[in-house]
C-alpha positions in Angstrom: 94.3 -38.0 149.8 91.7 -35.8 148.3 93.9 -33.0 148.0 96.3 -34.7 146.2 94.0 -36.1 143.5 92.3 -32.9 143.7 96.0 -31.4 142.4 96.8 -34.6 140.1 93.4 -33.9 138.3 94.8 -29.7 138.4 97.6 -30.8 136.6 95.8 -33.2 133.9 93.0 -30.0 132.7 96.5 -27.5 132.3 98.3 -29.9 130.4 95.9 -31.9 128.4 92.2 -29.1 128.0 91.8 -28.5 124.4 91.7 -25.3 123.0 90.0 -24.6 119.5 89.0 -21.2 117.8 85.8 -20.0 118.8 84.0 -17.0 116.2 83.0 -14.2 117.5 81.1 -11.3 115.4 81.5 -8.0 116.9 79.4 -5.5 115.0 81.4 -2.1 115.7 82.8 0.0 112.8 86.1 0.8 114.8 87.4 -2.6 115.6 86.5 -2.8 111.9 88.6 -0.5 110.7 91.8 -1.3 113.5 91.7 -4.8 111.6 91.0 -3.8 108.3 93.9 -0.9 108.4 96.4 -3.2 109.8 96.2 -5.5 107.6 96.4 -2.9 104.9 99.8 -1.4 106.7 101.5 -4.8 106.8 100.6 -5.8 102.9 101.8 -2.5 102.2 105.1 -3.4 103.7 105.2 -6.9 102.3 104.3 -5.6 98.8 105.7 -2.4 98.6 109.4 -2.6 100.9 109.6 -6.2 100.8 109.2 -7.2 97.4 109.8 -3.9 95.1 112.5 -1.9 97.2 114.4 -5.1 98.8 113.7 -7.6 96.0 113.5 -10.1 98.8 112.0 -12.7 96.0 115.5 -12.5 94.6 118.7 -14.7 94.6 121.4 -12.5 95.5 125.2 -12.4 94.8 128.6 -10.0 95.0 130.3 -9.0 92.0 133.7 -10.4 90.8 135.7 -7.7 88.9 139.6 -7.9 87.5 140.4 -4.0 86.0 143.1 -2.9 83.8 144.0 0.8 83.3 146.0 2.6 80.5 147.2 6.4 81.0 148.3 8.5 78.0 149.2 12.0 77.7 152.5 13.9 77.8 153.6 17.2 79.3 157.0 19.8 79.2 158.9 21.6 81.9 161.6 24.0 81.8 162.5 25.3 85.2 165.6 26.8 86.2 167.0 23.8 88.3 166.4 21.3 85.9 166.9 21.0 82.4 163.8 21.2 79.6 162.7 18.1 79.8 159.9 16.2 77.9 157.6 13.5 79.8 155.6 11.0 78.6 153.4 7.9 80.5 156.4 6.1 81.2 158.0 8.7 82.9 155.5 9.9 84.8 152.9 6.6 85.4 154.5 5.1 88.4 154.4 1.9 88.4 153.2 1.1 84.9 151.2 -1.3 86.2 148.6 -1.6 89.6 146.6 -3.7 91.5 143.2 -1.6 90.8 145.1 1.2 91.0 147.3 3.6 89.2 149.5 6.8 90.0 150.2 9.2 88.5 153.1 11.6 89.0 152.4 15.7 89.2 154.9 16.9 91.4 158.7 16.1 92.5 161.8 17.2 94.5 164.8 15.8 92.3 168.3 15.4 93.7 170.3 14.4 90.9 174.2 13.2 90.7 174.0 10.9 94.2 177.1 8.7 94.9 178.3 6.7 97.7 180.6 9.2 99.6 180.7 10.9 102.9 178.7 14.2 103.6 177.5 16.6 106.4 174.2 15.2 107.9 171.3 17.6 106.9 171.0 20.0 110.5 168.2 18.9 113.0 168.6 18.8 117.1 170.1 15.6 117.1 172.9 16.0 114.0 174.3 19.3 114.8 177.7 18.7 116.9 180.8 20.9 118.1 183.3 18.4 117.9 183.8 14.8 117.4 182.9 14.0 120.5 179.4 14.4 120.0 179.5 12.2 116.9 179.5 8.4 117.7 181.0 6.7 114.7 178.6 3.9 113.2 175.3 5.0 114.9 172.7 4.7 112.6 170.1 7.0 113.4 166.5 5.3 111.6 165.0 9.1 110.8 168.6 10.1 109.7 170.3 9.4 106.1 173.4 7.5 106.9 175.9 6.0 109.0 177.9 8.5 111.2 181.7 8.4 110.2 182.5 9.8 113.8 183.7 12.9 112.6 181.8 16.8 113.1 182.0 18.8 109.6 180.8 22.2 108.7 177.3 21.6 107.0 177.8 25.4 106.4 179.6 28.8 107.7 177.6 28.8 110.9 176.5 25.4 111.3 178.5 22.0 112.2 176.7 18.4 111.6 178.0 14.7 111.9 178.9 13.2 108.9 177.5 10.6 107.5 178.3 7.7 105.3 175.5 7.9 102.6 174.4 8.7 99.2 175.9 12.4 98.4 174.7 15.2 98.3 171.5 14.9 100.8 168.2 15.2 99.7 166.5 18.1 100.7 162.6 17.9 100.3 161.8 21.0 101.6 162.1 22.9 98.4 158.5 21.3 96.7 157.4 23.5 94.0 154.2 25.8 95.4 152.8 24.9 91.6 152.8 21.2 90.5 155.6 20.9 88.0 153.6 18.6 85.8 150.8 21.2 86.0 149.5 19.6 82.4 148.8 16.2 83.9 145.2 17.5 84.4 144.7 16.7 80.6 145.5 13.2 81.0 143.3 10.5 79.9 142.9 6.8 81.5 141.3 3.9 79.8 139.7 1.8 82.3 139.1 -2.0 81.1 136.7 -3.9 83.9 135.1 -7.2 83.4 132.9 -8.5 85.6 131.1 -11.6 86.5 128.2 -13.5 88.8 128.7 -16.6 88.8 125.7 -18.2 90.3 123.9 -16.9 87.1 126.5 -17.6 84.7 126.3 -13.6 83.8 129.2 -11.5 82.4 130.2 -8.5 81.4 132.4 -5.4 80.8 132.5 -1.8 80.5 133.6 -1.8 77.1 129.8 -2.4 76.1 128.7 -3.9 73.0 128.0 -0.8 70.6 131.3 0.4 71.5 134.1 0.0 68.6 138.0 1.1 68.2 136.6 4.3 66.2 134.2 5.3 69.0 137.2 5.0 71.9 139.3 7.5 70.1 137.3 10.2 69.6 135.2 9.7 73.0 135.5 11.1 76.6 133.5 10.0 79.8 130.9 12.7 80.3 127.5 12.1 82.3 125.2 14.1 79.7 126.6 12.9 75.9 129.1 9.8 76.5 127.7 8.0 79.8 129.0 5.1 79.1 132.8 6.2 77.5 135.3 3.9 79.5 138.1 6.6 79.1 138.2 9.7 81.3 140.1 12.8 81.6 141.9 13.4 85.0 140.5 17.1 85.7 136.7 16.0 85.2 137.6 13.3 87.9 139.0 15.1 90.2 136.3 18.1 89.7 133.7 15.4 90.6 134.9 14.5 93.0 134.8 18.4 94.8 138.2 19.0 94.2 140.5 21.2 92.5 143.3 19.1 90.8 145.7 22.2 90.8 145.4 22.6 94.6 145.9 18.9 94.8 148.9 18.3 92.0 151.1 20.1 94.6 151.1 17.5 97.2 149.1 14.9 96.2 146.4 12.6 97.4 144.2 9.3 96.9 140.9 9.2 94.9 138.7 6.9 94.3 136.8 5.5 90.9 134.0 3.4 92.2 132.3 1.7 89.6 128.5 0.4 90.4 127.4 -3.6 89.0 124.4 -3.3 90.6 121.4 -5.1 88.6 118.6 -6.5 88.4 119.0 -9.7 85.9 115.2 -10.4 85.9 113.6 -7.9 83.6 116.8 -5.8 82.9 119.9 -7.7 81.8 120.5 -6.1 78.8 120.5 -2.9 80.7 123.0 -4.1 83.4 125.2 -0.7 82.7 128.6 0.2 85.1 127.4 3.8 87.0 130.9 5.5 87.5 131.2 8.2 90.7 134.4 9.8 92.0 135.3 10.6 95.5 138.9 11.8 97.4 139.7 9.0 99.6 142.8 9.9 102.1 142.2 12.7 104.6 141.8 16.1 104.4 141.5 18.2 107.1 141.8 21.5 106.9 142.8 22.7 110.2 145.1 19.0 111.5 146.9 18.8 108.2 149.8 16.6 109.3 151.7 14.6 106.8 149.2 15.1 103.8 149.2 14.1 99.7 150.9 11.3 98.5 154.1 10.5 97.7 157.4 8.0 97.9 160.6 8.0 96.8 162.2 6.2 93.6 165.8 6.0 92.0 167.2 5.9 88.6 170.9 4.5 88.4 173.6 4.6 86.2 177.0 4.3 86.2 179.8 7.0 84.6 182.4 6.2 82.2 185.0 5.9 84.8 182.6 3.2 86.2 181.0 4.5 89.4 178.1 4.3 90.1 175.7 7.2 90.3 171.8 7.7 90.8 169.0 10.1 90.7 166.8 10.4 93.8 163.5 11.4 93.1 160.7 12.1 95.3 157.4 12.1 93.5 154.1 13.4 94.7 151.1 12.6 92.4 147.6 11.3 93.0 146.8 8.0 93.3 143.7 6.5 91.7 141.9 3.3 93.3 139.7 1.5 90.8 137.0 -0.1 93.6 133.8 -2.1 92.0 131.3 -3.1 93.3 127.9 -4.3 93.2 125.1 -6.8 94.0 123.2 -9.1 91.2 119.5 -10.5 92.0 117.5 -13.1 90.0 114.4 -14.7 91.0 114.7 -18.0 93.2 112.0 -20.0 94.8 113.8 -20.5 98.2 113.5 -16.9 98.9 110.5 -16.6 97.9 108.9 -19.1 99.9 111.0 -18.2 103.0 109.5 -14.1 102.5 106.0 -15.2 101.7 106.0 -17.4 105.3 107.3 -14.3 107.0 104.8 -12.4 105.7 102.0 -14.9 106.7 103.2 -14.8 109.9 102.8 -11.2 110.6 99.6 -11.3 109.2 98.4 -13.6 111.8 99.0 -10.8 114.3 97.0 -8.6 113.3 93.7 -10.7 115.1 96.2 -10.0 118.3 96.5 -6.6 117.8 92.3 -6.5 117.2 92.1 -8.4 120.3 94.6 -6.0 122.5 92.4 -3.2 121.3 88.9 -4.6 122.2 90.0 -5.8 125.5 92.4 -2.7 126.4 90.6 0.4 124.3 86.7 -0.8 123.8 84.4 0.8 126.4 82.1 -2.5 126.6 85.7 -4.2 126.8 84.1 -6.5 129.5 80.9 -8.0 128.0 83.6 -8.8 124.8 85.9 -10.4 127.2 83.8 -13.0 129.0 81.9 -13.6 125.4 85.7 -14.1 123.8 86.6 -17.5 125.8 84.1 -20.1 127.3 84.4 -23.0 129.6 82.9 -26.4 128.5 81.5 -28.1 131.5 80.5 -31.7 130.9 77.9 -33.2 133.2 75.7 -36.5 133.4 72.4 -34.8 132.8 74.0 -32.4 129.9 75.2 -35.0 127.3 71.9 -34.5 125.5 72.3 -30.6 125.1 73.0 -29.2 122.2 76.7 -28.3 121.4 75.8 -25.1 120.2 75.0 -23.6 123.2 77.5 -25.5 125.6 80.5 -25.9 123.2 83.2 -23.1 123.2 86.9 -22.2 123.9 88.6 -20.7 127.2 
């Protein structure tokens, strides 16, 4: 019976002693300074990470953009298979309009005069034939050009190919000008038109900034040192920053991109809230796997002859692709997130007494004497009640 009250009255002291504070004054210079420095570390991190690098005070929110682009220039070419032609942005901006993006066209393999007839399929390991019999009439082969007639026709003196049912004569992309026929499109210009918004703090904006009038767009040109803040920019100088060379990459194409920065700070700087333009190639390039590189697709222009048939130009076009991508954070001051960072940062200050404490009891040579003068026992007995608290009153 006495055993089990003895473990009843166990239980009772674990759950229900009270623990309070109890002050101890340790007189030693290098607790001192463990204490003192860590506090100084962690208000350095509040102060200094916390609240000026991170703005943790701050209401936070992502930018919403629309963008607009407009491309002028105009070049000439007069190569032998072609005739002198002239382009302009209509020809050579493709589509006219893009979602963020635009394209423009600097290199192409043209195979004018196309009409619905029967030709030769181009000569690969699985068109070449000997006879018929190696032709199946209407197979339709998805990496071929047409649909096979059945028959085996000389594709040339010493080769024979299926023909096919397709548009006539085949294109033959293979012969791609080593130099970018529109060689001139590095002097294009682009207006770029982005306005911007944060909602949460009714804040808006574009690039187009308010100084900026119709006189000052003609004359001006994008350039980091005199005209920062020029929306329109010349296709070489964005291609240059971003490390390329736009000659090199007329040829075959390729994607870059135009990222445009709306990050701000809409407490003290508003007014200043300025888009920071940078340039950088986006689709793979690598120089020893170079599989299937540049850009390119493959557009039509159709017509029909004055006996009525119909008759179209094939045109594959390789050009360089320009994604507009913004981006960008807004902060303002709110009192939720201030309150929320100041209670974290209370909270790690009340470990620096446990990391004193750890380093008395683990490091301190007298580390013993501090730790049975650290917690006390209060034992209440009959002939005690008069004593004075001060000398019997303390914490485990």
């Amino acid at each position: 019976m006495s055993k089990s009250t003895g473990c009843c009255q166990g239980f009772l002291h674990y759950a229900f002693d009270y623990e309070t504070p109890k002050t101890l004054i340790i007189p030693s210079i290098r607790v001192g300074f463990v204490f003192r420095f860590t506090q100084f570390l962690l208000l350095l991190y509040v102060v200094g990470y916390v609240c000026v690098v991170q703005k943790a005070y701050q209401d936070r929110e992502s930018v919403i953009s629309t963008v607009t682009t407009k491309v002028k220039g105009f070049a000439f070419t007069n190569i032998s298979n072609m005739q002198p032609r002239f382009w302009d942005v209509v020809d050579y901006n493709i589509p006219p309009q893009g979602d963020d993006s635009f394209f423009v066209m600097t290199n192409m393999v043209m195979t004018p005069g196309q009409t619905q007839s029967r030709c030769p399929e181009l000569p690969t390991p699985s068109t070449t034939c000997v006879d018929d019999c190696d032709c199946v009439e209407g197979y339709n082969d998805p990496r071929g050009n047409g649909i096979r007639t059945g028959l085996c026709e000389n594709y040339s003196s010493t080769v024979k190919t299926c023909e096919v049912l397709s548009w006539c004569p085949l294109e033959i992309d293979t012969n791609l000008p080593k130099r970018a026929l529109l060689a001139e499109a590095e002097n294009f210009t682009v207006l770029i038109k982005n306005s911007i918004t944060y909602p949460k703090f009714n804040f808006h904006k574009r690039n187009i900034l308010s100084h900026i009038n119709s006189t000052y767009l003609k004359t001006c040109e994008f350039n980091r040192q005199t005209h920062p803040n020029c929306p329109i920019f010349r296709l070489k100088h964005i291609v240059s920053e971003a490390g390329e060379d736009f000659q090199d990459m007329a040829v075959k194409g390729g994607v870059l991109g135009i990222l445009i920065d709306w990050s701000c700070d809409l407490d003290w700087w508003a007014r200043k809230c300025y888009p920071k333009y940078t340039f950088r190639r986006l689709d793979n390039k690598h120089p020893v796997n170079n599989v299937a590189p540049g850009y390119n697709f493959r557009f039509a222009k159709y017509y029909r002859t004055a006996e009525g048939e119909e008759v179209r130009t094939l045109i594959k076009a390789y050009g360089i692709r320009f994604d507009v991508i913004v981006f960008g954070t807004a902060g303002k001051f709110g009192i939720v997130p201030t309150i929320v960072n100041l209670g974290a940062a209370l909270s790690f200050l009340s470990l620096v007494p446990m990391l004193a404490d750890w380093f008395i009891l683990t490091c301190m040579k007298k580390r013993d004497l501090y730790s049975r003068q650290k917690s006390t026992y209060l034992v209440e007995e009959s002939e005690a009640e008069s004593a004075s608290l001060s000398t019997t009153y303390g914490t485990q």
